[in-house]
C-alpha positions in Angstrom: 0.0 0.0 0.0 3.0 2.6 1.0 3.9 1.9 -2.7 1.0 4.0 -3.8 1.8 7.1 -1.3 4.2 9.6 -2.8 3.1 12.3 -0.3 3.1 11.3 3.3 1.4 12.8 6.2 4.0 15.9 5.8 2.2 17.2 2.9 -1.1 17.2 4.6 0.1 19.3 7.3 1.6 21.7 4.9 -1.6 21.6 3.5 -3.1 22.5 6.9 -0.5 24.9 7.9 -1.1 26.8 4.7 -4.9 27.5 5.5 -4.2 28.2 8.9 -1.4 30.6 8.3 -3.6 32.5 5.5 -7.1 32.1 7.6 -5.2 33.9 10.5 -3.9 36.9 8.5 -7.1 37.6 7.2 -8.3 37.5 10.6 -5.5 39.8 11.8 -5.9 42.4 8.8 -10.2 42.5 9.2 -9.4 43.3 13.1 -7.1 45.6 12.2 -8.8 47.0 9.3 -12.5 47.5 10.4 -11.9 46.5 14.4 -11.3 49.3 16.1 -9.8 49.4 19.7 -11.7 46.7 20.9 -10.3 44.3 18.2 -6.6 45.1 19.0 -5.8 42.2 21.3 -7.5 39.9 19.1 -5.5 41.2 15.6 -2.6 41.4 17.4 -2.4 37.4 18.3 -3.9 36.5 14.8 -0.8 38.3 13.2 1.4 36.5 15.5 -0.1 33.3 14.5 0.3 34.0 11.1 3.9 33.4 9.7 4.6 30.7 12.2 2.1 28.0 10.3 3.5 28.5 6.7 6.9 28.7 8.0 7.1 25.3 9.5 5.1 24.1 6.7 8.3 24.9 4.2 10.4 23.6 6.3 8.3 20.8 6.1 8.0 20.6 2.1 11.2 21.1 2.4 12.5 18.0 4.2 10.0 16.3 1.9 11.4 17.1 -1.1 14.6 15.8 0.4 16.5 19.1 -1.4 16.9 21.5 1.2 20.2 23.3 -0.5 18.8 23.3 -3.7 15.3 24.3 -2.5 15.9 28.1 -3.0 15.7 27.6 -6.3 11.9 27.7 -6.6 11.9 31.0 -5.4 14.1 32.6 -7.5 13.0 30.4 -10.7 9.4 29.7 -10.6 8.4 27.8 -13.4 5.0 29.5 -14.5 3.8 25.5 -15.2 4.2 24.2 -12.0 1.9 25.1 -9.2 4.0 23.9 -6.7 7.0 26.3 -8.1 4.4 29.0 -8.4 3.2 28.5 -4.7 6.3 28.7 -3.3 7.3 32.0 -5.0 4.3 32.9 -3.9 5.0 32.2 -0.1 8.3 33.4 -0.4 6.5 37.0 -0.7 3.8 36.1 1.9 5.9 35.2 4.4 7.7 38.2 4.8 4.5 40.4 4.8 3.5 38.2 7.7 6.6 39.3 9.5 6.7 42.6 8.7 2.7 43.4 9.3 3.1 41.4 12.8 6.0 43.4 13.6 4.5 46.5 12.9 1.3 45.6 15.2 3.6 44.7 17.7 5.3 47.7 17.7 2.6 50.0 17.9 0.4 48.5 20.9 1.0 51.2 23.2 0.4 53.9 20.8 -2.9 55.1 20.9 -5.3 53.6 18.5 -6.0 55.1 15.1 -7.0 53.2 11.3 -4.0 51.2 9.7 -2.7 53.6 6.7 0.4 54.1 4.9 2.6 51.2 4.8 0.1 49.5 7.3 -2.9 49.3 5.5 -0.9 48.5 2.6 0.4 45.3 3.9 -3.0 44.6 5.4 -5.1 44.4 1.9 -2.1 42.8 0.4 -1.8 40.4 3.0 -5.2 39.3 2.9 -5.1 38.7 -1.4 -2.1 36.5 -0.6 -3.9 34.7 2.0 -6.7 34.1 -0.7 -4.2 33.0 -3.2 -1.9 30.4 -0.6 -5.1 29.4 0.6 -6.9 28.5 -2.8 -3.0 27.2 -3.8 -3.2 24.7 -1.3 -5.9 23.2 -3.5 -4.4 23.9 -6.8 -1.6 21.8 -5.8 -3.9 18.7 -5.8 -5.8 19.4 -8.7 -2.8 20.3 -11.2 -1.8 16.5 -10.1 -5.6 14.9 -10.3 -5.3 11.5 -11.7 -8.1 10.8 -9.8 -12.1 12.1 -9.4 -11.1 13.2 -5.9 -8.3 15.9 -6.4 -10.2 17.5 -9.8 -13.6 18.2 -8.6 -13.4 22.2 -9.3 -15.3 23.2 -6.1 -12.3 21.7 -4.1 -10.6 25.3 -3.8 -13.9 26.9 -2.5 -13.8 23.9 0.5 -9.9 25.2 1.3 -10.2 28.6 1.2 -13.5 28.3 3.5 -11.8 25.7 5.7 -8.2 27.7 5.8 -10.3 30.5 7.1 -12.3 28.9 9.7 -9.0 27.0 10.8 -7.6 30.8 11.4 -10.9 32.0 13.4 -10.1 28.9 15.3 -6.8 29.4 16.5 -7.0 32.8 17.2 -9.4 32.5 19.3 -7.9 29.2 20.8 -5.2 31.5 21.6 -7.2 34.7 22.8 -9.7 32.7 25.2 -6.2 31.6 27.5 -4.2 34.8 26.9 -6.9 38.3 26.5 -10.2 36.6 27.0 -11.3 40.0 28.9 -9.9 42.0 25.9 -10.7 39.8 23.2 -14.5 39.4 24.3 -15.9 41.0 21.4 -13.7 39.9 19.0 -14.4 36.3 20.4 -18.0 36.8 20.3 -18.1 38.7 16.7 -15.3 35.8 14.4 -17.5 33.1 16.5 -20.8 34.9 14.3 -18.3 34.3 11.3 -17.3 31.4 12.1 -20.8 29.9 12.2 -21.5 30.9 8.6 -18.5 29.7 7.0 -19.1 26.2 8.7 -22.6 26.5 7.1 -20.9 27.2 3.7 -18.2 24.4 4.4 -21.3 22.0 4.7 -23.6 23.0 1.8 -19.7 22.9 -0.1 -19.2 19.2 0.9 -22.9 18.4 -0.2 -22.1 19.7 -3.4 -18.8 18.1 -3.6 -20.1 14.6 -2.5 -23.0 15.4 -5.5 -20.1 16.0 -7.7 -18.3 12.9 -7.1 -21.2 10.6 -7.5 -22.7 11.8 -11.2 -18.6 12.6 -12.5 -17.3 9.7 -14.7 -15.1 7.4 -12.6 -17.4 8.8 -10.0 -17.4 5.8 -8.0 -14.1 5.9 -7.1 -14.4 8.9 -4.4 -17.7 6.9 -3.3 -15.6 3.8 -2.4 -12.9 5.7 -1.1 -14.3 8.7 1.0 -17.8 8.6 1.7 -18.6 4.8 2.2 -14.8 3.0 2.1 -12.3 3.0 3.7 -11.6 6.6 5.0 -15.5 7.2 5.6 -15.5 6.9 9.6 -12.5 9.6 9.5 -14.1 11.6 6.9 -17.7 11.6 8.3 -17.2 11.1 12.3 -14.0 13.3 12.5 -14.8 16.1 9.1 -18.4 16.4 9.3 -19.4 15.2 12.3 -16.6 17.3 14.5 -15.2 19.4 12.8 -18.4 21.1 10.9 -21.4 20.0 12.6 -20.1 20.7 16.4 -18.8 24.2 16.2 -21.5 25.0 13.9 -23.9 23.9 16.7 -22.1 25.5 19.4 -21.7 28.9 17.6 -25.5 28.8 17.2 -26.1 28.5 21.2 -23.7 31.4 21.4 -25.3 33.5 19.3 -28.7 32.7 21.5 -26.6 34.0 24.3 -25.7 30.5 26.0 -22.6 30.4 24.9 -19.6 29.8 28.0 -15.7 29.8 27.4 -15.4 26.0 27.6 -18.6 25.8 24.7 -15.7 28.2 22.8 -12.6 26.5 23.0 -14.3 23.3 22.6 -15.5 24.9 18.9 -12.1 25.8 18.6 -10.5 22.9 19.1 -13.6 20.8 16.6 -12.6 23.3 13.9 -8.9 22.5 13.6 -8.9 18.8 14.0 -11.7 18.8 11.3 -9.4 21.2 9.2 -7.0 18.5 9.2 -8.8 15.6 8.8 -10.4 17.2 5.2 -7.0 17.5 4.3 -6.0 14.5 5.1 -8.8 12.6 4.0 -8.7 14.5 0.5 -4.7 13.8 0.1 -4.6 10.2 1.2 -8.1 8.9 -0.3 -7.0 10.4 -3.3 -3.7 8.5 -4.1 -5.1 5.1 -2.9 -7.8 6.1 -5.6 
């Protein structure tokens, strides 16, 4: 069976890392951005988050490719036919906007508050177009390699970008509820409202995406696979089951005002294993396909 697996369990977590590291910029920059004071704490921890996901995921492409001196070749020559070498050129700009935006939030939290501008707000709305793009990358990666019905369903971009996003909600506020949960109330309470309709999104996505599968050609393959072979438990008790339906339960008690800290971090927690587990599901499912 390991004959068939030409990208272990380091590629999914780059995967992962990828949508985290982009879903918690955008989360960082829309604080920033439209926030206000009250959002400060909580933009401030999703910008720390931010370039500490996609940098351990290079490293870990890195030590997959088994070329790390050679490696910093793709970003100096990307080969416009590769998505792979395109992604990486493309982090190797991301990254450093990560840094430098994080930095700059850093070193302005004791100044009083006023609206990002100047080289601020500029980093901001270009950070969050490269988050869209290493997020929908993520998925381009599988597709521009889809010898199977799995990887080149087209709406399997829309299900990363939505997942990388929610992932970033997630950890922030993982973060936020054990460091500022005083200062990051609002914040909390507000991404939770946004949380709860992307996992609505991400469940009417894998509806469609399950539709997909079973009227494509070769459809039956996924079918056998994913939804009823051998990665189904994983993919509908640990995806679906966790990781969709439970925070998008719990964020709908806390919008009826019953929500408590533990109900939070409990949604938190849901939304990244089940962030994986797509991943993970989609990466492996697809090369024993």
């Amino acid at each position: 069976m390991e004959d068939f697996i030409a990208w272990p369990i380091w590629i999914a977590i780059y995967l992962f890392f990828g949508g985290l590291s982009a879903g918690a910029f955008a989360v960082a920059a829309f604080s920033d951005l439209y926030g206000g004071e009250k959002y400060r704490h909580f933009a401030r921890i999703a910008a720390y988050i931010a370039p500490v996901p996609i940098i351990l995921g290079l490293i870990l492409l890195i030590y997959d490719l088994g070329m790390p001196y050679t490696f910093w070749k793709l970003m100096v020559y990307p080969n416009p036919s590769s998505v792979m070498s395109i992604g990486v050129f493309l982090l190797g700009i991301y990254t450093p906007v990560c840094i430098v935006y994080a930095y700059l939030l850093w070193a302005r939290q004791n100044e009083p508050y006023k609206k990002p501008e100047g080289l601020q707000n500029f980093l901001a709305w270009g950070g969050i177009a490269l988050a869209n793009m290493v997020a929908v990358y993520t998925a381009l990666l599988l597709q521009q390699a889809a010898v199977n019905v799995i990887w080149a369903t087209s709406i399997l971009p829309v299900l990363f970008v939505v997942s990388g996003f929610s992932t970033g909600i997630a950890i922030t506020t993982l973060v936020a509820c054990y460091t500022a949960p005083e200062d990051s109330h609002e914040a909390i309470n507000t991404w939770s409202k946004c949380d709860f309709f992307l996992n609505g999104t991400k469940l009417i996505v894998v509806a469609l995406m399950i539709m997909a599968w079973a009227w494509a050609p070769g459809g039956e393959v996924a079918m056998r696979n994913v939804v009823l072979g051998g990665y189904a438990v994983t993919f509908w008790v640990g995806f679906v089951l966790l990781g969709l339906v439970a925070p998008f339960r719990i964020a709908w008690i806390e919008m009826q005002g019953r929500g408590t800290m533990q109900l939070t971090v409990i949604a938190a927690v849901c939304s990244l294993l089940g962030g994986y587990l797509l991943r993970h599901v989609i990466l492996f499912a697809g090369q024993m396909a």
